[in-house]
C-alpha positions as CSV (number, residue, x, y, z in Angstrom):
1,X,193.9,260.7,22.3
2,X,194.7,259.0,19.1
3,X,194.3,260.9,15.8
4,X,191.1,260.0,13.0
5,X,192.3,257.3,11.0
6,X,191.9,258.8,7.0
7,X,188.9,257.4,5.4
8,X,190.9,256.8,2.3
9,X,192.7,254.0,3.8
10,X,189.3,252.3,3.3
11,X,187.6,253.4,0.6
12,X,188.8,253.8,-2.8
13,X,185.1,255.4,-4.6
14,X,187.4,257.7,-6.1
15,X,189.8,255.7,-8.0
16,X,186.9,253.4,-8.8
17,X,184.7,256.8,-10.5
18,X,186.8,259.0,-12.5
19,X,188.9,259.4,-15.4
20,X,192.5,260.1,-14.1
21,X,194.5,262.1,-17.5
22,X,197.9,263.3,-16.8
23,X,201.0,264.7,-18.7
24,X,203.1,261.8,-20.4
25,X,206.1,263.7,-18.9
26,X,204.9,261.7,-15.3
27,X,205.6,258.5,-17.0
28,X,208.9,256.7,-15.7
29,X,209.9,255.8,-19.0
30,X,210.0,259.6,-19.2
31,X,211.7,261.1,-16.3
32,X,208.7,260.7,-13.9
33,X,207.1,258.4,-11.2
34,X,204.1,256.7,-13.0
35,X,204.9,253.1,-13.9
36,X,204.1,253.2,-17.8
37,X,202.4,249.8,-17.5
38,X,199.9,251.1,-15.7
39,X,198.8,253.6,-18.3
40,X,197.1,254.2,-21.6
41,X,197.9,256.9,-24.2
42,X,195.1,259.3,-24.7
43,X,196.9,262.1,-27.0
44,X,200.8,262.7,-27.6
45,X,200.7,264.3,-24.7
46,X,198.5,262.8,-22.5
47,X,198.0,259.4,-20.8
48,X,195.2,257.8,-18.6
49,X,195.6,255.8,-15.9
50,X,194.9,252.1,-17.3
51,X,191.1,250.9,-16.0
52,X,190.0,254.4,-15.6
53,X,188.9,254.6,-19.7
54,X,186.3,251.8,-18.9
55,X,182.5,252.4,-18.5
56,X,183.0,251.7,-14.7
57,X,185.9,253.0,-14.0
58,X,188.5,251.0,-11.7
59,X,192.3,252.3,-11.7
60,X,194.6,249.1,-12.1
61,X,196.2,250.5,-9.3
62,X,193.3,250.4,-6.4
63,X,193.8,247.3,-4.6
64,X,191.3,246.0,-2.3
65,X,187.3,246.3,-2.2
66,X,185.7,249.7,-2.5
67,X,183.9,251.1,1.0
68,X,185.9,248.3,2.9
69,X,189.6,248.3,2.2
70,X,191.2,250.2,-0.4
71,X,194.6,251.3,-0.9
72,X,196.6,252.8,-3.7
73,X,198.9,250.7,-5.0
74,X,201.5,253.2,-6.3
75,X,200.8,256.1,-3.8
76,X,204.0,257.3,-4.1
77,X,204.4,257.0,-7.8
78,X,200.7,258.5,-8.3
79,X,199.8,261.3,-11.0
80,X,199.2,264.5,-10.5
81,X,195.2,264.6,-10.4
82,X,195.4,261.7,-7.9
83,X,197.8,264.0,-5.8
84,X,195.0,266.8,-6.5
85,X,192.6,265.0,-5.2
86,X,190.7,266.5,-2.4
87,X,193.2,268.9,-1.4
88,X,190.3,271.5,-0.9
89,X,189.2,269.4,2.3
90,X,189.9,269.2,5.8
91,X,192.6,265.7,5.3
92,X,192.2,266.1,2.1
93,X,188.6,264.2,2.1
94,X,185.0,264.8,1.8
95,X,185.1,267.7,-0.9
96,X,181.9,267.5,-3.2
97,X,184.1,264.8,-6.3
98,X,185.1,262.8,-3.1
99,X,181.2,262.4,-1.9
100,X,179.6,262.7,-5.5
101,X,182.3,259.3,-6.0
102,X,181.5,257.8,-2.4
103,X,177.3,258.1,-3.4
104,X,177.9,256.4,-7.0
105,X,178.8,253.3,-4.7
106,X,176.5,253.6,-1.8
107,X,178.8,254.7,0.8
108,X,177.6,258.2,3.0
109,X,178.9,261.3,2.8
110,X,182.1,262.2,4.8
């Protein structure tokens, strides 16, 4: 018996909904993992990932088509919040931000 494959793999409604802050201390430029390129400056302290600011939201780094095949570009370089993300679930999906994201773009609840 195989095991689920992650819903995530494919959908992407939550880096397509929300803004995604984090400590400028995450940047590369300053001793963390988040390419700088992809984000904005929001305070001193605080960046944004770049896309997320807009009216619809869309991380630059979500590649593929929400609710059909989305992937994180940078998964391994991701901010904290993205890291965050769900961790409340069972795999780390289908919390209440996770399906509240996932209705804004007609998919059904996990």
């Amino acid at each position: 018996m195989s095991t689920p494959a992650n819903p995530c793999t494919r959908c992407g409604a939550c880096c397509a909904s929300f803004h995604v802050d984090f400590a400028r201390d995450e940047l590369d430029e300053e001793g963390g993992h988040v390419p700088g390129g992809l984000a904005v400056d929001v305070t001193g302290h605080t960046c944004r990932m770049r896309g997320t600011d807009h009216a619809q939201p869309r991380c630059a780094a979500l590649v593929g088509t929400v609710g059909v095949k989305a992937h994180c570009g940078i998964y391994e370089w991701r901010p904290s919040p993205c890291r965050e993300f769900g961790l409340r679930a069972p795999l780390g999906v289908g919390d209440e931000a996770c399906n509240r994201a996932r209705q804004r773009h007609g998919l059904p609840p996990l």
